[in-house]
C-alpha positions in Angstrom: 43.4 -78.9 44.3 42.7 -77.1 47.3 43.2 -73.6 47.3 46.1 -73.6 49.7 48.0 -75.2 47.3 47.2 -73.0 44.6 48.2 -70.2 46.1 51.5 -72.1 47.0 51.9 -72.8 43.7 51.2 -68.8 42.4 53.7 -67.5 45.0 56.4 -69.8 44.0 55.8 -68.5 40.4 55.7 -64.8 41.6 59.2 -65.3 43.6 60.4 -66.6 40.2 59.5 -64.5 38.2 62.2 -61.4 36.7 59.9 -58.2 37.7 62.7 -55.8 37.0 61.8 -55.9 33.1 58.4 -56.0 33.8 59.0 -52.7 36.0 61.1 -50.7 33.7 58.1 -51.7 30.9 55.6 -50.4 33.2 57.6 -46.8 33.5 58.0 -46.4 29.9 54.2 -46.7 29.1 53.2 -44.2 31.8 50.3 -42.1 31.3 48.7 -39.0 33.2 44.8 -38.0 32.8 43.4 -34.5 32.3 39.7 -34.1 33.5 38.7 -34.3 29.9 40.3 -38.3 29.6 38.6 -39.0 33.4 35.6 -37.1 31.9 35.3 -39.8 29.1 36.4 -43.0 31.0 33.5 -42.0 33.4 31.1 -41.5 30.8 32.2 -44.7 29.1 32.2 -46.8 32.4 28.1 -45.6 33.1 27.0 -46.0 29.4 27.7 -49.8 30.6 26.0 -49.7 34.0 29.5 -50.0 35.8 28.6 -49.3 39.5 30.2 -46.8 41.4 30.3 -49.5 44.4 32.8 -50.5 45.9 33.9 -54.7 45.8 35.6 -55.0 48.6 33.4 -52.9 51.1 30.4 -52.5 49.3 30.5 -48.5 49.9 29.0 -46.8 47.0 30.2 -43.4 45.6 33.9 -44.3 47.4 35.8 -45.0 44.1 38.4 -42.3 42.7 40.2 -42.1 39.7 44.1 -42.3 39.8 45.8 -39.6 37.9 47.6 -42.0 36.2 46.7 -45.1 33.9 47.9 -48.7 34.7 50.0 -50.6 31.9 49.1 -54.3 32.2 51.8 -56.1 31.4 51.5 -59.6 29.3 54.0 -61.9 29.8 57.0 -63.1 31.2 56.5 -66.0 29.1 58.4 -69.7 30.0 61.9 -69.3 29.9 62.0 -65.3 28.7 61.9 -62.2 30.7 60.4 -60.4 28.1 57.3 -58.4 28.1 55.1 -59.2 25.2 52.8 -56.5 25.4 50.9 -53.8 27.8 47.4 -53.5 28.2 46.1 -49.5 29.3 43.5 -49.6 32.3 41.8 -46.9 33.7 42.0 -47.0 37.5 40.0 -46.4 40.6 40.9 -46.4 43.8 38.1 -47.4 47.1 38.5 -43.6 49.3 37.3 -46.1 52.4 39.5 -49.2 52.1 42.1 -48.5 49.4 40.8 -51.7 47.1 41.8 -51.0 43.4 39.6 -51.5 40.4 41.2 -51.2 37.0 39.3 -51.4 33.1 40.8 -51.8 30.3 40.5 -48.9 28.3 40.7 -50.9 25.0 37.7 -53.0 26.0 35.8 -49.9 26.8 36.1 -47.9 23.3 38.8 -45.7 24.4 42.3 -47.4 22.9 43.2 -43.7 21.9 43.8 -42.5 25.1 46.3 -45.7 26.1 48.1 -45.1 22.8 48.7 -41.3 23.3 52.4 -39.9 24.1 52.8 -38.3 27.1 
């Protein structure tokens, strides 16, 4: 299938899909950093050799932590609207070209800090 068509075929799923309950999810699980969470995700991302390049422009030293995490959300599944679950990612952000990066903060040893109340 040629890429065209795949794309096509994403699009039309995207227009279909009901992003209002993924949205409201997403607000609910919001979480804000202190240095001392950035502090560990840091140290975390460069105990496994994540490089502080860029992917999209190659710059390196460019990327910036939000002040927020990302919520991944899982799902809609067919026929539902219903978030099945939300997956806490760290996020940086490309100061030259604005590309975003995200890690899951599960996969990287730190679940506490997606889990904590804000």
């Amino acid at each position: 299938m040629s890429p065209w068509k795949l794309w096509s075929r994403f699009w039309r799923w995207l227009r279909s899909t009901s992003w209002p309950a993924l949205a409201s999810a997403q607000t609910i699980a919001h979480m804000s950093l202190n240095d001392e969470d950035i502090e560990k995700i840091a140290k975390a991302l460069e105990e496994r050799k994540a490089p502080n390049v860029c992917p999209c422009c190659g710059r390196e030293g460019t990327l910036e932590f939000a002040p927020d995490t990302a919520q991944m959300p899982f799902g809609p599944r067919a026929n539902t609207t219903a978030v099945l679950s939300l997956m806490p990612c760290a996020v940086l952000v490309c100061t030259n070209c604005g590309n975003v990066r995200m890690h899951a903060l599960n996969a990287i040893g730190l679940s506490a800090l997606g889990k904590r109340d804000t």
